[in-house]
C-alpha positions in Angstrom: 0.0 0.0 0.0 3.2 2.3 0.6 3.8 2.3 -2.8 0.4 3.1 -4.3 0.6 5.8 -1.8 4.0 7.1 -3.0 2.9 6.5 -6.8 0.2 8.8 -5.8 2.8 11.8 -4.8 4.6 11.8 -7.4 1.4 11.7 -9.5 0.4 14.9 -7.3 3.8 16.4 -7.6 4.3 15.8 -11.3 1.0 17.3 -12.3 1.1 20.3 -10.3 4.4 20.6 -11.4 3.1 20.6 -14.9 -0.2 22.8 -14.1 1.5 25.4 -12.2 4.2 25.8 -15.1 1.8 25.8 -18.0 2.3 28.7 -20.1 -1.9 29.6 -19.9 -2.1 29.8 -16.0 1.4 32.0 -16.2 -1.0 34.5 -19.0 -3.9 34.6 -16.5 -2.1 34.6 -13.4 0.3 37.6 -15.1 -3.3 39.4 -15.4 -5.0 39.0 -12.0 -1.9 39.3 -10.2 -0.2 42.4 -12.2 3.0 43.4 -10.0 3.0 40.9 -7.5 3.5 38.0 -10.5 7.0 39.0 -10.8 7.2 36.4 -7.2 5.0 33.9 -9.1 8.9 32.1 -9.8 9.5 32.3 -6.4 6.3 30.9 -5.1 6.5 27.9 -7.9 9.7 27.2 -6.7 9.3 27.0 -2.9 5.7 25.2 -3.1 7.9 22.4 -5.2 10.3 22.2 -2.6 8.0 21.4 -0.1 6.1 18.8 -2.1 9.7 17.3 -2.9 10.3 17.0 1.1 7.0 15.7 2.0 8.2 12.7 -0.8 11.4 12.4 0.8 9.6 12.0 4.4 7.0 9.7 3.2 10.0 8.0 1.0 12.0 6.9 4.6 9.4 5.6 6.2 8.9 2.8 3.3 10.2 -0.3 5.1 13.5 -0.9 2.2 12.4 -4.2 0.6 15.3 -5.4 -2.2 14.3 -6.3 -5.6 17.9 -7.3 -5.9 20.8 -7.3 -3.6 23.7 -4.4 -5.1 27.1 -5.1 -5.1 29.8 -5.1 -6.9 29.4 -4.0 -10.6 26.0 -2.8 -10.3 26.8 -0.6 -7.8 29.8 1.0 -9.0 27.8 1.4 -12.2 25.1 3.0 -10.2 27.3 5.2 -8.7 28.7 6.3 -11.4 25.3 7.0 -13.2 24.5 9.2 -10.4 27.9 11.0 -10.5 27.6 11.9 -14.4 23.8 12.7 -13.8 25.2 15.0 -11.2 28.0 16.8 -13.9 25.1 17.5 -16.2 23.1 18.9 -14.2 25.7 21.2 -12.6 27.4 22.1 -15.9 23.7 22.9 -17.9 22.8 25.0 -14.7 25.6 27.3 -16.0 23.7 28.2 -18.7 21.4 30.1 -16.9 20.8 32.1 -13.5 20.4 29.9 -10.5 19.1 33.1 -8.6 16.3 33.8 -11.7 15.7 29.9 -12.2 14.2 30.2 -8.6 12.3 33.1 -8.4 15.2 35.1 -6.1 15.6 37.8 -8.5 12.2 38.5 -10.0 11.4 37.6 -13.5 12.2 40.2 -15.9 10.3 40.2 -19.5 10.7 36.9 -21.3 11.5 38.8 -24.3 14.9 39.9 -23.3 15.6 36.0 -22.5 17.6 34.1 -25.5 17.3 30.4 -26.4 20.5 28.8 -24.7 22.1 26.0 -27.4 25.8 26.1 -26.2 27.1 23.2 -23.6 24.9 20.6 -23.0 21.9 22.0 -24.7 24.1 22.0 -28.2 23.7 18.1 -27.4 19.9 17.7 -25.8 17.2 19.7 -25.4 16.7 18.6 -21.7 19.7 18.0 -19.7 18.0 18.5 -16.7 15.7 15.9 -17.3 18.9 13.8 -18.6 20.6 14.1 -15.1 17.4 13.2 -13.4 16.9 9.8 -15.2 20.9 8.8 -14.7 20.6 10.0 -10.6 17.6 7.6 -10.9 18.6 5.1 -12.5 21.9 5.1 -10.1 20.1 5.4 -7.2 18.0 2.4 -8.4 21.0 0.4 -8.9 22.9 1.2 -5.2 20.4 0.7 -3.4 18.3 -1.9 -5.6 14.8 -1.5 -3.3 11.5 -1.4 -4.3 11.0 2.3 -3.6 14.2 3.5 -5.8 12.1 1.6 -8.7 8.9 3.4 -8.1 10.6 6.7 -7.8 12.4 5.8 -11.3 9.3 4.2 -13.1 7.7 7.4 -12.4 9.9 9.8 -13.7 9.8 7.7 -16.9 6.5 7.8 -16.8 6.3 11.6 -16.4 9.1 12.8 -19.4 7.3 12.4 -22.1 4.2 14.6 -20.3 6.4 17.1 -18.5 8.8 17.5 -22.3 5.3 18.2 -24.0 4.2 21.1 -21.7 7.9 22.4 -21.2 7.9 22.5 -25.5 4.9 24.2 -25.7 6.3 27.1 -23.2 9.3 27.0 -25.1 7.8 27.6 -28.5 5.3 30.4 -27.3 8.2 31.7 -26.1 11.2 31.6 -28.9 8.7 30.8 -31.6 10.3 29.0 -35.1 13.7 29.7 -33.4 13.0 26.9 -30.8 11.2 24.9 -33.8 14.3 24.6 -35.9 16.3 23.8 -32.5 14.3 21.1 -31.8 14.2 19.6 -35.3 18.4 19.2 -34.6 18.7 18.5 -31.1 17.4 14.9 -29.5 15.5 15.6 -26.1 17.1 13.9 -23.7 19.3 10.8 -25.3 22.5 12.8 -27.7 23.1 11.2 -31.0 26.5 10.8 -31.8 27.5 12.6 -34.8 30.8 10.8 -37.2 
């Protein structure tokens, strides 16, 4: 029952996440809310961390129960997966302000924003995502419970859903600009060019 329960979070989590980013809430919200939007970031931000630690809680009180016992190669492999997640993450998050990304320095208008394509986004659309599935899929493989496969069968589950509605933003936003960028960059797995 644990685990329909934590299905059930990161159902919650990954839809609000989804509704609270859409582009068409962002319009009317920027309408009802006028100057006090510019914190909407902000808000976003700090109502997904606490969803995110309410997972965590609810995530170490599941009782660990192994699907298979790690060691050895599997581990260091999962660890490793983790680690490289990690480095994407870090090195994409260059790209762009930490501080704005949040909501700590309000949001200015999207117009003067530019589509990033250098670093990892020259190789996928979504490293974020990217690093998310390799921490997963590491965690998964060092600690080999039930639980680490729920939280990874999830995220799977979600991509496809979460790229579609991050897209949409993107293209109302840098228009046939994001549309040729798309048609050349892979979302989340990189092609390797000869």
């Amino acid at each position: 029952m644990n685990y329909l329960y934590l299905i059930l979070l990161w159902a919650l989590f990954y839809a609000l996440h989804s509704i609270l980013a859409a582009g068409k809430l962002k319009r009317i919200l920027k309408e009802k809310l006028g100057q006090a939007y510019k914190w909407y970031r902000l808000f976003y931000s700090l109502f997904s961390l606490f969803l995110f630690i309410l997972l965590v809680l609810f995530t170490l009180k599941i009782p660990p129960q192994p699907v298979f016992y790690p060691e050895g190669l599997a581990e260091y492999f999962g660890y490793m997966l983790a680690a490289f997640g990690t480095i994407i993450m870090v090195q994409s998050s260059k790209a762009w302000s930490l501080s704005k990304f949040i909501g700590l320095k309000p949001q200015d208008d999207s117009k003067s924003e530019h589509l990033i394509v250098s670093g990892w986004y020259k190789r996928i659309r979504h490293p974020l995502y990217a690093g998310l599935v390799l921490i997963f899929i590491g965690y998964f493989l060092v600690s080999g419970t039930y639980t680490s496969l729920v939280h990874l069968g999830c995220l799977i589950i979600y991509l496809p859903i979460g790229i579609y509605f991050e897209e949409k933003n993107l293209i109302a936003q840098f228009g046939q600009d994001y549309l040729n960028y798309r048609k050349e960059v892979p979302a989340i797995i990189p092609k390797f060019r000869r």
